[in-house]
C-alpha positions as CSV (number, residue, x, y, z in Angstrom):
1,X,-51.9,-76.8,-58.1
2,X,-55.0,-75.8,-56.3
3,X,-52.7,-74.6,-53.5
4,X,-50.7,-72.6,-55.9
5,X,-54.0,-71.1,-57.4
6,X,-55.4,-70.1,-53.6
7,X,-51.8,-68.5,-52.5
8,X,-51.8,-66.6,-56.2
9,X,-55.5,-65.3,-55.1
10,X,-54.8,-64.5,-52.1
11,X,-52.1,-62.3,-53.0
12,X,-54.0,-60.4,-56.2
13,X,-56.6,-59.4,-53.2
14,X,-54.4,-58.4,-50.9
15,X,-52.5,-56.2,-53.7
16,X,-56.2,-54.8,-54.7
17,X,-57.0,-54.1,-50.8
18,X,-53.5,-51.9,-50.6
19,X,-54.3,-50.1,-53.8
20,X,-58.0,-49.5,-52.5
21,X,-57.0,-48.1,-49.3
22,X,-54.1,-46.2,-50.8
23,X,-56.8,-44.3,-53.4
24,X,-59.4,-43.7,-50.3
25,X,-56.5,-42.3,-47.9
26,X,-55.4,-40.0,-51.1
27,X,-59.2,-38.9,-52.1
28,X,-59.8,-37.9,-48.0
29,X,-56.2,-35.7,-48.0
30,X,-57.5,-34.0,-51.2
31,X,-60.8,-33.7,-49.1
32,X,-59.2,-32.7,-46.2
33,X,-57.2,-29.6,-48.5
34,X,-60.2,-28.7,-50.1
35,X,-62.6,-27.9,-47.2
36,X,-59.3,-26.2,-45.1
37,X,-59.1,-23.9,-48.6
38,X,-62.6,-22.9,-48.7
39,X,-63.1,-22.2,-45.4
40,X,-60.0,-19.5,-45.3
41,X,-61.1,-18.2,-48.7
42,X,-64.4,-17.6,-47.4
43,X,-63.5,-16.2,-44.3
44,X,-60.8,-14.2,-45.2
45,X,-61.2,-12.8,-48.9
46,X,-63.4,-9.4,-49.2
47,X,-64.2,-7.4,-51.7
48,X,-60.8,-4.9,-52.8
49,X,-58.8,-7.0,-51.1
50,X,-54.9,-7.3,-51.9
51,X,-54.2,-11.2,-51.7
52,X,-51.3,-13.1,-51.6
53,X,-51.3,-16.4,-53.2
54,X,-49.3,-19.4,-51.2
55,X,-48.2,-22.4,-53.5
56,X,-48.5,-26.1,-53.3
57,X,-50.9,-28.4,-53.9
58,X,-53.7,-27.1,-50.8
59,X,-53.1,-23.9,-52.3
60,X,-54.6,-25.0,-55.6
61,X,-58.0,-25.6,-54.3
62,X,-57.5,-21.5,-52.7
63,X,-57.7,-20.2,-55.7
64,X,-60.4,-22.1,-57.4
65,X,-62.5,-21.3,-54.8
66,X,-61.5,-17.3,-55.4
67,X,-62.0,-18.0,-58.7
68,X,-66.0,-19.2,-58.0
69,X,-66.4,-16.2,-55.7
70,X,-65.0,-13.6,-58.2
71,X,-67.6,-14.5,-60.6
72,X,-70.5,-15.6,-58.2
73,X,-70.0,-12.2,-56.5
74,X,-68.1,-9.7,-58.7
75,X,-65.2,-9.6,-56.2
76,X,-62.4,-7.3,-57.0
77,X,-59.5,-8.6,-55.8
78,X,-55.8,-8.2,-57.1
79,X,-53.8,-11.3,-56.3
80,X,-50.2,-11.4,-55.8
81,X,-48.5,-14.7,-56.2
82,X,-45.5,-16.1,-54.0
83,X,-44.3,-18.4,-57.0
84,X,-43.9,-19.0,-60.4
85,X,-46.8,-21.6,-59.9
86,X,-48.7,-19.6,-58.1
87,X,-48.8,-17.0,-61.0
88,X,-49.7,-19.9,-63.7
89,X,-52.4,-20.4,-61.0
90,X,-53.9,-16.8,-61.1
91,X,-53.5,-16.6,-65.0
92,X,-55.0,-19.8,-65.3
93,X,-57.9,-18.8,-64.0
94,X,-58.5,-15.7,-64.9
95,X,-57.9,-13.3,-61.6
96,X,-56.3,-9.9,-61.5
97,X,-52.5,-10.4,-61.0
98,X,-50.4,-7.9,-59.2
99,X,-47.0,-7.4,-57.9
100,X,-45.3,-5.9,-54.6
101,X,-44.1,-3.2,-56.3
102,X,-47.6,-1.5,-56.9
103,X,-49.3,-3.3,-54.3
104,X,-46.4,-3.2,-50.7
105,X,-49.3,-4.2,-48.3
106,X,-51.0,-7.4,-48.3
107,X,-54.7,-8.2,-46.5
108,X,-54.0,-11.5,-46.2
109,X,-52.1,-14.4,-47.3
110,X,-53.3,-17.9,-47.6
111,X,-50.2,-20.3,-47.8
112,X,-49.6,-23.8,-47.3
113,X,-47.5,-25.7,-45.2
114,X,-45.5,-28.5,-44.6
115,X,-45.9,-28.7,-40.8
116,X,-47.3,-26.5,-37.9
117,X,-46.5,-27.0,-34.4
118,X,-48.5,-26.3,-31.1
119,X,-46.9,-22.6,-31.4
120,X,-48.4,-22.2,-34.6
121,X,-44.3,-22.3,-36.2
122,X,-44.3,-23.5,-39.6
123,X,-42.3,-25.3,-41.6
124,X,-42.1,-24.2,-45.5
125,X,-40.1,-24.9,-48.2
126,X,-41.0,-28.1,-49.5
127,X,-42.0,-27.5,-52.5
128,X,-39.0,-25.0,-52.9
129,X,-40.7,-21.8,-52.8
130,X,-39.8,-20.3,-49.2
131,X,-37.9,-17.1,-49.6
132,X,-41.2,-15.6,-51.7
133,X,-43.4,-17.1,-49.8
134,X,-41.5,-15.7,-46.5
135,X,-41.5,-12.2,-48.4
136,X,-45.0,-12.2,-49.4
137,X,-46.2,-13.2,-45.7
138,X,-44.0,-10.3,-44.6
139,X,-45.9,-8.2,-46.5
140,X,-49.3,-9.3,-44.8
141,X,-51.6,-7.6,-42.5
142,X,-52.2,-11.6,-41.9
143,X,-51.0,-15.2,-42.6
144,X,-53.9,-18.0,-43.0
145,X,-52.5,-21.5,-43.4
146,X,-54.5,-24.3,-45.1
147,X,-53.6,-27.9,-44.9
148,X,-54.5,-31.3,-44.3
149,X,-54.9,-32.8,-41.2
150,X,-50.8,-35.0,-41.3
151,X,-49.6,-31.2,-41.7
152,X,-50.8,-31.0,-37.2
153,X,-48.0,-31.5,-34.9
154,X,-47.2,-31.0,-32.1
155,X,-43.4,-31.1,-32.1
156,X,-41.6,-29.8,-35.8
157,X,-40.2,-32.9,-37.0
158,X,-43.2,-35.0,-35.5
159,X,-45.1,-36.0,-38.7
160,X,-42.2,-34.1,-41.6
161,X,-39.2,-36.1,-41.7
162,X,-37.6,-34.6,-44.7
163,X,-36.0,-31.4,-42.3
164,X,-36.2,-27.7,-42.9
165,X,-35.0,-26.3,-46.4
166,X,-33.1,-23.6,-46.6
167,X,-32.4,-21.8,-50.0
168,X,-28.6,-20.8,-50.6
169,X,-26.2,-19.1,-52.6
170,X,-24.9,-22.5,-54.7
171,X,-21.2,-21.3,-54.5
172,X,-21.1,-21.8,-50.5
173,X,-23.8,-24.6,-50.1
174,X,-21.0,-26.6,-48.6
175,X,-19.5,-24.3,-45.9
176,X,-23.3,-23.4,-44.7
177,X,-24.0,-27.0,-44.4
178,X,-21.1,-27.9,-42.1
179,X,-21.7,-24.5,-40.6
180,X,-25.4,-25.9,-39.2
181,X,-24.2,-29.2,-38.4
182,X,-21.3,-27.7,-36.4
183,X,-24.2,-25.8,-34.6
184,X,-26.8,-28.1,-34.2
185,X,-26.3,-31.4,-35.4
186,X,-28.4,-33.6,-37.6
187,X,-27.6,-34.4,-41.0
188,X,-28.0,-32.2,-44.1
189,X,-28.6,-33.0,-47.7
190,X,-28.0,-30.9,-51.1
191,X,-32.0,-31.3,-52.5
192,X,-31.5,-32.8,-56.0
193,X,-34.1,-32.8,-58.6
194,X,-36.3,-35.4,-60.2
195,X,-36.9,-34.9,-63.7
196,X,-33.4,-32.7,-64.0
197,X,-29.7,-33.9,-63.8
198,X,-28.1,-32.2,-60.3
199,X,-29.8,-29.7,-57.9
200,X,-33.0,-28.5,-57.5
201,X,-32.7,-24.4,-58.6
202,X,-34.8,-22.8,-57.2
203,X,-37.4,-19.4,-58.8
204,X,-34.5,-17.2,-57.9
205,X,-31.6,-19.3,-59.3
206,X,-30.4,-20.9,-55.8
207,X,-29.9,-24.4,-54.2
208,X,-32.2,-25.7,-51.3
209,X,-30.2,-27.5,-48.5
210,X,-32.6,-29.9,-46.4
211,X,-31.7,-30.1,-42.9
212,X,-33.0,-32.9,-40.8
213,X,-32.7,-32.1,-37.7
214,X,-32.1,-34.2,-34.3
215,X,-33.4,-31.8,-31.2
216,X,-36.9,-31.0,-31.5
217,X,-36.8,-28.6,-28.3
218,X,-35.0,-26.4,-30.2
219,X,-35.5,-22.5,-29.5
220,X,-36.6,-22.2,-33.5
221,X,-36.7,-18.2,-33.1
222,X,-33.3,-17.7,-32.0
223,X,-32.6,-20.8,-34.8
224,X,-34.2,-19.0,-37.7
225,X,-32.3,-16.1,-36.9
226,X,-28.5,-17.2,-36.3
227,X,-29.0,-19.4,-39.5
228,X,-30.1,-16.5,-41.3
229,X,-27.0,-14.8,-40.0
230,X,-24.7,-17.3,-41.9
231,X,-23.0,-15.5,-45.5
232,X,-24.8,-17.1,-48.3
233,X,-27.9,-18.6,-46.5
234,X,-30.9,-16.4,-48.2
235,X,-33.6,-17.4,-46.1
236,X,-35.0,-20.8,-43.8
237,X,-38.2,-22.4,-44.2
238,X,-38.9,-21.9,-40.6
239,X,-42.1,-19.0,-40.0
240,X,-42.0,-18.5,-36.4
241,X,-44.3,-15.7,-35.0
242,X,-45.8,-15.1,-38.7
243,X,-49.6,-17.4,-38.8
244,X,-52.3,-15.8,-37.2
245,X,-54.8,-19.0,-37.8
246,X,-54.4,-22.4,-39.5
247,X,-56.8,-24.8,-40.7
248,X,-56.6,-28.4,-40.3
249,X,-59.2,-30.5,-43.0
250,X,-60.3,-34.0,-41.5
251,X,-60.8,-37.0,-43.7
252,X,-64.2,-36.4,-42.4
253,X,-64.5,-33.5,-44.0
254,X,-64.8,-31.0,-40.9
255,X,-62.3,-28.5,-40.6
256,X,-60.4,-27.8,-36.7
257,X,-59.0,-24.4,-36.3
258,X,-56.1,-23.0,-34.9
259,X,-55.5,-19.6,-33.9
260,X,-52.1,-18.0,-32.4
């Protein structure tokens, strides 16, 4: 009985150890994406500047920090969002929305990302969101990416194993996808949703297609354009030749910086 009692402790402390580490690993990445956010904001946001809002959770400690600015400083800045939660972020806390239509050229865009190489190319998508985020950095004079420090590869595919989404037309989501397999191998999956019965739709009314891909010596400039090149693909979550700087927040709370 004694022995039983001993094994049972043993194994409530190591379940409390797990659960400790897991909350300190998840309080230094939400460290790490605050100090990367503050630092761009601070850098890069002036006074009448046009700025395009990224989405995803980094992105969320972006605008809060606009947010202090605008009323520590009386900034005027009109923020246009890449996202439907991006604009629930400007709304939310009280910032001048605006759209492409009135406002064509961007200052500077601070986005997220899912994974940067040594080139500075990005992968983007995750969260579902690439074709306006890929339209709003289009639009920018420049692209700042925030992230935490497991976002810093080397290699695309190093550290992000769930593959590069791309957003199609739903009706030819099945030709596209043995289109790029046919081309260059890996494996490809229809991305379903969570809290929804069947595919994830995207803001614009389209299916995502994850593609994990095998070769990570890929040319991905010559792949983001012949995938684009396929009828029905609307865009790929791959920004190659797009970020001007990135930055990296440590679980120490310092912040490395990349520049292309």
């Amino acid at each position: 009985m004694l022995c039983r009692y001993r094994i049972v402790g043993a194994l409530r402390r190591n379940i409390l150890d797990v659960t400790f580490c897991t909350k300190i690993r998840k309080m230094s990445l939400e460290k790490a994406k605050q100090v990367a956010a503050y630092r761009a904001v601070d850098e890069f946001v002036k006074c009448d500047c046009i700025f395009g809002v990224g989405s995803g959770s980094t992105v969320v400690y972006a605008v809060q920090r606009l947010a202090e600015r605008v009323e520590l400083e009386n900034l005027k800045v009109i923020c246009i969002p890449t996202s439907f939660q991006a604009k629930q972020l400007i709304i939310k806390h009280n910032l001048t929305l605006g759209e492409l239509d009135t406002n064509p050229i961007i200052d500077v865009t601070i986005d997220g990302a899912d994974e940067v190489d040594s080139n500075m190319t990005l992968i983007k998508g995750g969260g579902g969101c690439l074709l306006q985020e890929k339209i709003v950095a289009s639009c920018s004079k420049k692209l700042i990416v925030i992230a935490d420090y497991t976002k810093d590869s080397q290699k695309l595919g190093d550290r992000y194993k769930k593959g590069i989404p791309i957003e199609v037309i739903p009706m030819a989501y099945v030709p596209i996808k043995n289109k790029i397999i046919t081309m260059y191998g890996g494996e490809i999956k229809l991305r379903n949703a969570v809290a929804k019965a069947g595919p994830v739709v995207t803001d614009n009314g389209n299916f995502v297609l994850d593609w994990i891909f095998t070769n990570q010596d890929l040319d991905w400039d010559e792949v983001n354009t012949s995938i684009k090149n396929i009828p029905g693909v609307v865009e790929i979550g791959l920004f190659v030749k797009m970020c001007s700087k990135a930055y990296f927040g440590q679980p120490e709370g310092n912040v490395v910086e990349r520049s292309a």
